[in-house]
C-alpha positions as CSV (number, residue, x, y, z in Angstrom):
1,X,36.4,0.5,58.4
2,X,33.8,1.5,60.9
3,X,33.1,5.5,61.6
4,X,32.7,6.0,65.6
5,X,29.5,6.3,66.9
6,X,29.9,9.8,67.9
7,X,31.1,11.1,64.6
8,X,27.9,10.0,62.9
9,X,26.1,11.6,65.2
10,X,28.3,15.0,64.8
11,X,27.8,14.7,61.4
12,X,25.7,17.4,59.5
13,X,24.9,14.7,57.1
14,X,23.4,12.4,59.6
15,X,20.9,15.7,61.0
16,X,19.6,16.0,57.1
17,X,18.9,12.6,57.0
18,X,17.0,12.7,60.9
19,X,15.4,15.8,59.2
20,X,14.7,14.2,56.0
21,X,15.9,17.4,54.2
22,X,15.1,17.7,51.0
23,X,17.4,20.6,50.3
24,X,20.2,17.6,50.9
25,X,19.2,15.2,48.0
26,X,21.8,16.1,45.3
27,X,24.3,16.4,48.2
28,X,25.2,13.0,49.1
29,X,23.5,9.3,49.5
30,X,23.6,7.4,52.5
31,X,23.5,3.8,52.8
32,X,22.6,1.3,55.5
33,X,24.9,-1.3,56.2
34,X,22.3,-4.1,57.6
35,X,19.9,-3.8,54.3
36,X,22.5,-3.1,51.7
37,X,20.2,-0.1,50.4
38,X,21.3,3.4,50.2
39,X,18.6,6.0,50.2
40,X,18.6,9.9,49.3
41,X,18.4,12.2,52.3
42,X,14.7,12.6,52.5
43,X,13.6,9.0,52.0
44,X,10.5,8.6,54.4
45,X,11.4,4.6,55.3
46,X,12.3,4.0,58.4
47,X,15.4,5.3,60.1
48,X,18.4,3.5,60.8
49,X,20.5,3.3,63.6
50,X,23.6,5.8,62.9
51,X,25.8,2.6,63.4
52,X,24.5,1.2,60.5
53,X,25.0,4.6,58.2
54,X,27.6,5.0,55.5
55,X,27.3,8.5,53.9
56,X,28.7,8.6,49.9
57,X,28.8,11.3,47.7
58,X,26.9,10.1,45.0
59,X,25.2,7.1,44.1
60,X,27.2,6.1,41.5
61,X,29.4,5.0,44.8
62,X,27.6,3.8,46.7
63,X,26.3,1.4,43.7
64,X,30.4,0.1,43.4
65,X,30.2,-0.3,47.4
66,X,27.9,-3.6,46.2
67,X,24.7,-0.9,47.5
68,X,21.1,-1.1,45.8
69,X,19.1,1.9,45.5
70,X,16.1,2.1,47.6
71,X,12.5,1.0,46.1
72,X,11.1,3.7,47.8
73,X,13.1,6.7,47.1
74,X,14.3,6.1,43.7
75,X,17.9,7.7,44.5
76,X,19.1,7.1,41.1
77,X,16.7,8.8,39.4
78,X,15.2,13.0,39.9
79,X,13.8,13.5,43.6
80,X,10.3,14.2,44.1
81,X,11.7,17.9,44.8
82,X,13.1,17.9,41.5
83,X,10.6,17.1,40.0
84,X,7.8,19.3,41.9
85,X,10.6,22.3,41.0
86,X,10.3,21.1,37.1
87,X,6.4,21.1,37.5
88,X,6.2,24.6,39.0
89,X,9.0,26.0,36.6
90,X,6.4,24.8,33.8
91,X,4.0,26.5,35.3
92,X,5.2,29.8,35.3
93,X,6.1,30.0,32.0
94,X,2.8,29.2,31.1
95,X,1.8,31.9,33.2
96,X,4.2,34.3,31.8
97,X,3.0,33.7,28.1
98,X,-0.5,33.9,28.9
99,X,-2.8,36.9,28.1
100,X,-5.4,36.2,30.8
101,X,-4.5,35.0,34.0
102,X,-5.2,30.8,34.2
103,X,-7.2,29.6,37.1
104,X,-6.0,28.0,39.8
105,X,-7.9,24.7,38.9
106,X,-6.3,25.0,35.1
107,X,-2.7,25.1,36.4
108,X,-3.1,22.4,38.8
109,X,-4.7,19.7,36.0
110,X,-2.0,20.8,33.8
111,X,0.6,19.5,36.4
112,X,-1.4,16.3,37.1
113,X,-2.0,18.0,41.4
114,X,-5.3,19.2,43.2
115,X,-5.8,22.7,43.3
116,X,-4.9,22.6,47.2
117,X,-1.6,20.5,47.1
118,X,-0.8,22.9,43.7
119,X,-1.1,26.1,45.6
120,X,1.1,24.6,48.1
121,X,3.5,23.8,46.3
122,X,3.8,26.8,44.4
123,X,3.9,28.9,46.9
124,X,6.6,27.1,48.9
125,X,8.7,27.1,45.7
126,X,8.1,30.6,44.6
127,X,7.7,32.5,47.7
128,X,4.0,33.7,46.5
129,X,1.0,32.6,45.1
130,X,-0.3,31.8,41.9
131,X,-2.6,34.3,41.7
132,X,0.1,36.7,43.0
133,X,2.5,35.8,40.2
134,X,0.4,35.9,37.5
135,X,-0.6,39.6,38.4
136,X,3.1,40.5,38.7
137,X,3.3,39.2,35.4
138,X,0.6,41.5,33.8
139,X,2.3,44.2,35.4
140,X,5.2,43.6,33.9
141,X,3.7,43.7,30.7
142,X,1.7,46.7,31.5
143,X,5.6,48.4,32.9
144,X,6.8,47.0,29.3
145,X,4.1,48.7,27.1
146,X,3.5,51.7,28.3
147,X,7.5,52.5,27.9
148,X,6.6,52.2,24.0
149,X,6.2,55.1,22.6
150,X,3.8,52.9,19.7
151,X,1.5,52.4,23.0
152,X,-1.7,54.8,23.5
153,X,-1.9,54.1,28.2
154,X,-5.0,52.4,27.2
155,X,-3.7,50.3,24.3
156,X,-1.2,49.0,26.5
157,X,-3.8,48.5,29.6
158,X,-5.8,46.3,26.9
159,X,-2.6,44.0,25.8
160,X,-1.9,43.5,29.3
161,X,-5.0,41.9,29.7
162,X,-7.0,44.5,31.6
163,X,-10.2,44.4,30.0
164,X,-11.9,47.5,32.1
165,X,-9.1,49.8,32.4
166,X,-10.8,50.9,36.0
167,X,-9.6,47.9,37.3
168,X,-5.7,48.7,36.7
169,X,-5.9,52.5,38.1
170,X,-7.2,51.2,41.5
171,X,-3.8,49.5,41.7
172,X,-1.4,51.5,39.7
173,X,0.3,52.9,42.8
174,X,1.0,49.3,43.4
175,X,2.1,48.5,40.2
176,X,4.2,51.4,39.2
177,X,4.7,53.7,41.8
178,X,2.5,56.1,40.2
179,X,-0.5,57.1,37.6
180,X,0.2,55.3,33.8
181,X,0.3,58.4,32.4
182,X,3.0,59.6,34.7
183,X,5.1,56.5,34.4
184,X,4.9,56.6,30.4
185,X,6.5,60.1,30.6
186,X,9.3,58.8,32.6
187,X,7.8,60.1,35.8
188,X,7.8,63.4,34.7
189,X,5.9,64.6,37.7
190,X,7.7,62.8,40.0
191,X,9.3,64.2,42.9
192,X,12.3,62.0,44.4
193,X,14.4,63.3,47.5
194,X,18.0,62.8,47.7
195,X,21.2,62.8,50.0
196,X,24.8,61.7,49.7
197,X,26.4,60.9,52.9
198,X,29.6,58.7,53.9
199,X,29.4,55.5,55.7
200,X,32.4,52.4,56.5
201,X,31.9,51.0,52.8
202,X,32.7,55.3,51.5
203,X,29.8,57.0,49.7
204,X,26.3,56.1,50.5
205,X,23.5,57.6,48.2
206,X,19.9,57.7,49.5
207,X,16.6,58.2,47.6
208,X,12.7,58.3,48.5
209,X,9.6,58.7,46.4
210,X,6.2,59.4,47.6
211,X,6.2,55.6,47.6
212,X,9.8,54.7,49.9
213,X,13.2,54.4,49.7
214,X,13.8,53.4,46.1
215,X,17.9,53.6,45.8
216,X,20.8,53.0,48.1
217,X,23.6,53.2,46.0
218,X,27.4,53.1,47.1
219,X,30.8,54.1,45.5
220,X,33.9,56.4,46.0
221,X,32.4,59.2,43.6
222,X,29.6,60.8,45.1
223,X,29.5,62.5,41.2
224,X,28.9,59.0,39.8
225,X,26.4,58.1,42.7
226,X,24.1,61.0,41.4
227,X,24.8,60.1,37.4
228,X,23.2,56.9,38.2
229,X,20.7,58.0,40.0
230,X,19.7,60.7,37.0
231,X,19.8,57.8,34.2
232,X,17.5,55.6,36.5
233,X,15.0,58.5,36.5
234,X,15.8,60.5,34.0
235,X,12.3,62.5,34.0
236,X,12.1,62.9,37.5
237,X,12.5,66.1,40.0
238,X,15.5,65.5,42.0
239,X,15.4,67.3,45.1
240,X,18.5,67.5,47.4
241,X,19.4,69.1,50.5
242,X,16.4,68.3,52.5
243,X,17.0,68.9,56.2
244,X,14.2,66.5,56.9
245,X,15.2,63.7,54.9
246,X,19.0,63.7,57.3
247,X,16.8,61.4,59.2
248,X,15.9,58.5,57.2
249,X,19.7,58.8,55.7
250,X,21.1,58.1,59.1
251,X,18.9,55.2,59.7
252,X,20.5,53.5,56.7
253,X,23.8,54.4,57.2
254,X,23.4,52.7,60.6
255,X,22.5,49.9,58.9
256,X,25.4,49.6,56.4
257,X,27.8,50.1,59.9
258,X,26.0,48.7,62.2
259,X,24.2,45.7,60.5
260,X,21.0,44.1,62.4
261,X,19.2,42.7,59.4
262,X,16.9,45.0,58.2
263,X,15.3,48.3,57.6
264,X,11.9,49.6,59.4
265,X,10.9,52.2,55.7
266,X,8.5,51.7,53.1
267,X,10.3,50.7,50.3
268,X,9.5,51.2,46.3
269,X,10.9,48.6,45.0
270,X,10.3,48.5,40.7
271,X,11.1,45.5,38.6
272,X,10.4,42.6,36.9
273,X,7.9,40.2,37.8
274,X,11.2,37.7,38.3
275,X,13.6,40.4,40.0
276,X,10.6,41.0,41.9
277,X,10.5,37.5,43.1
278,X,15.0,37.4,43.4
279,X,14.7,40.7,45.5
280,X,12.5,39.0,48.0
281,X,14.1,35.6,47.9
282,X,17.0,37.9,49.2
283,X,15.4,39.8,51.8
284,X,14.2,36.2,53.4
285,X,18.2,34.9,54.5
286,X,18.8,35.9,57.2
287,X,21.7,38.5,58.4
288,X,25.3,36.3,58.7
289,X,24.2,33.3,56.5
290,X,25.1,33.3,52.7
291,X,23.3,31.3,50.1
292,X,24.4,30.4,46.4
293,X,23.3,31.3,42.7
294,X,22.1,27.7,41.8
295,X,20.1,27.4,45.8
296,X,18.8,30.9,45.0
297,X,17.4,29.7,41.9
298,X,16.2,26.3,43.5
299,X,14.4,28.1,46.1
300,X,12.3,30.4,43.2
301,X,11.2,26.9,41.2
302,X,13.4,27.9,38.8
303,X,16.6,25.6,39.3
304,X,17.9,26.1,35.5
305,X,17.8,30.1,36.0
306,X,21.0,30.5,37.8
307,X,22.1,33.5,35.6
308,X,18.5,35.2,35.3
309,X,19.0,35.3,39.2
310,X,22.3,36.3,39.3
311,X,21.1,39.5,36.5
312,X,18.3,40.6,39.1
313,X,20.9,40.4,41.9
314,X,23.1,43.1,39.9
315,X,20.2,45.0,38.5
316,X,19.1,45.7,42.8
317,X,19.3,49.2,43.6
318,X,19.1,49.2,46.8
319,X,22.3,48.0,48.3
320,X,22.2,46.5,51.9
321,X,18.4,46.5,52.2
322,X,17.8,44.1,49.3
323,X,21.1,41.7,50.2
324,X,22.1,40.9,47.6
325,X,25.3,40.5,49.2
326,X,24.6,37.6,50.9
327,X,24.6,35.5,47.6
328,X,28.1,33.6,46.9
329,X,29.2,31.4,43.9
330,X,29.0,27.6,45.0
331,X,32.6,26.6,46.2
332,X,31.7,29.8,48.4
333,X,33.7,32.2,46.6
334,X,32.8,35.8,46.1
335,X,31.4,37.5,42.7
336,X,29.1,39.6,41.2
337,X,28.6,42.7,43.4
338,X,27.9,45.6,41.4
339,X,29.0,47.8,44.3
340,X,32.7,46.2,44.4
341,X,33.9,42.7,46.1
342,X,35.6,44.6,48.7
343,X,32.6,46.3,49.8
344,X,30.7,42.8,49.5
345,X,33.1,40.8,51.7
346,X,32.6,44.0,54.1
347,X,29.4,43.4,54.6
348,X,29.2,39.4,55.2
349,X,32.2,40.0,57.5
350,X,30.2,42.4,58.8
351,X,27.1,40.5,59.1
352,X,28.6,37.2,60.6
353,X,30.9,39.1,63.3
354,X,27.6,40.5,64.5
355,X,26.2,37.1,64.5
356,X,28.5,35.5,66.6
357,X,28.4,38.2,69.4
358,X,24.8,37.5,69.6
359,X,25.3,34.1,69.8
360,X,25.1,32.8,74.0
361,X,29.0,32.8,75.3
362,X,30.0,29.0,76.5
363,X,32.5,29.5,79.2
364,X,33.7,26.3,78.8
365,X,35.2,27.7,75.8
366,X,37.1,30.5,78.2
């Protein structure tokens, strides 16, 4: 039986295919009827006329249509994607066991690439470069030490892999949001400013370090809001009633009722190298779109982490601005929101409503 012209052309099958979207490849096959070769998504040949196009769900079906798989794209076997995914994934756990950060030129012979088409890669995969995650990766190590108490500041600077110690204070700020010393005390000598406030989704708990908002915590108990922010910085001076800080608290508020995508404040964001790389995976989809555990995880070069990813999405503190919301199981079902489900499908409600009246009104639709 033949499929009409125009529903090929409707089809979002048939734009991955015009696209050659790789993100489609373990989505669906699609043959063409006047070669008797079916193809995965992103196969480079030549492109058929949609006339010719039969779209299957797998190979395996299109092989019992009497299909062959293409020469070219291999369909029955991993897709390049795959396979770059596998070669980057290998490449970051090398990086994480490492005690000196490997050059650029190492990492790239070790996946059989050039140094240009390797930094590519990994950066399109990973969202940063290597050079980038390998010093997240000492930091995390230096974050990881120094809350030993076996661990002297510069013992743990030395098994990080900082060889002049110099080199680590001109970018401790970065690193951990203040002075070694400091953070191996538990931020004794921290200050962090505080406000509880009510928004749609109930209570709405706001801090800021020296550094930027580093919690955004909601709940019904403004009590328990406070409890959890003491245990997450349990050495730290809390400091509440600050007439000043009514400011920034409304701007976020505003952003949990009225949501527009993001939040113009410095942010001090602390956390692993990898929750480092989830949190801003997050912060990249865009206000009204959701994305999955297993695409999350495919997006970070790290297709086999699905539950590391969905740990850092309930270990983020800072509800709304990191989105974790936006991340859905993959039959598009809701779980793992820290702050409640309610409150989650709230906010993608939320989100998409706002989305569709900034969409251009058709008044052929009226």
């Amino acid at each position: 039986m033949s499929v009409p012209l125009q529903s090929i052309s409707d089809d979002p099958r048939w734009h991955s295919v015009v696209s050659r979207d790789a993100r489609a490849d373990n989505r669906f096959v699609y043959a063409v009827t006047t070669t008797g070769v079916y193809c995965r998504p992103s196969c480079p040949s030549r492109r058929a006329k949609p006339e010719n196009i039969r779209f299957f769900a797998s190979a395996a079906e299109a092989k019992q249509a009497q299909f062959r798989p293409c020469l070219r794209c291999k369909p029955d076997g991993r897709s390049p994607r795959e396979q770059r995914l596998e070669v980057i994934e290998a490449a970051c756990r090398s990086m994480e066991q490492a005690t000196e950060p490997p050059s650029l030129e190492s990492l790239a012979r070790a996946a059989g690439l050039s140094p240009f088409y390797f930094h590519r890669a990994f950066k399109e995969a990973t969202g940063m470069t290597p050079r980038a995650f390998a010093a997240a990766q000492r930091a995390e190590r230096v974050r990881a030490a120094l809350a030993s108490s076996e661990h002297t500041v510069a013992a743990a600077l030395y098994d990080a892999g900082f060889n002049a110690s110099s080199r680590f204070y001109a970018q401790s700020d970065a690193v951990l949001g203040m002075a070694p010393k400091a953070y191996k005390k538990g931020g004794a000598s921290q200050q962090i400013r505080f406000a509880v406030g009510a928004c749609c989704l109930g209570q709405i708990l706001v801090a800021q370090s020296d550094k930027g908002i580093c919690a955004i915590l909601l709940g019904d108990d403004p009590h328990a809001l406070l409890r959890n922010l003491q245990d997450r910085f349990p050495q730290a001076e809390l400091l509440g009633g600050d007439p000043s800080f009514e400011h920034t608290v409304a701007q976020v508020v505003a952003l949990v009722d009225e949501p527009r995508g993001s939040l113009d404040l410095p942010l001090d964001i602390r956390g692993t190298a990898f929750q480092q790389r989830v949190w801003q995976a997050l912060r990249e989809i865009p206000a009204g779109e959701t994305i999955s555990y297993s695409e999350l995880a495919q997006r970070l070069g790290a297709p086999r982490a699905v539950r590391a990813v969905a740990s850092a999405c309930a270990a983020n503190a800072l509800a709304v601005v990191v989105p974790c919301h936006r991340v859905v199981r993959s039959d598009g079902g809701l779980s793992g929101y820290r702050w409640g489900l309610e409150r989650k499908q709230a906010l993608i409600t939320k989100e998409a409503l706002r989305l569709d009246d900034q969409r251009p009104h058709d008044p052929r639709a009226s």
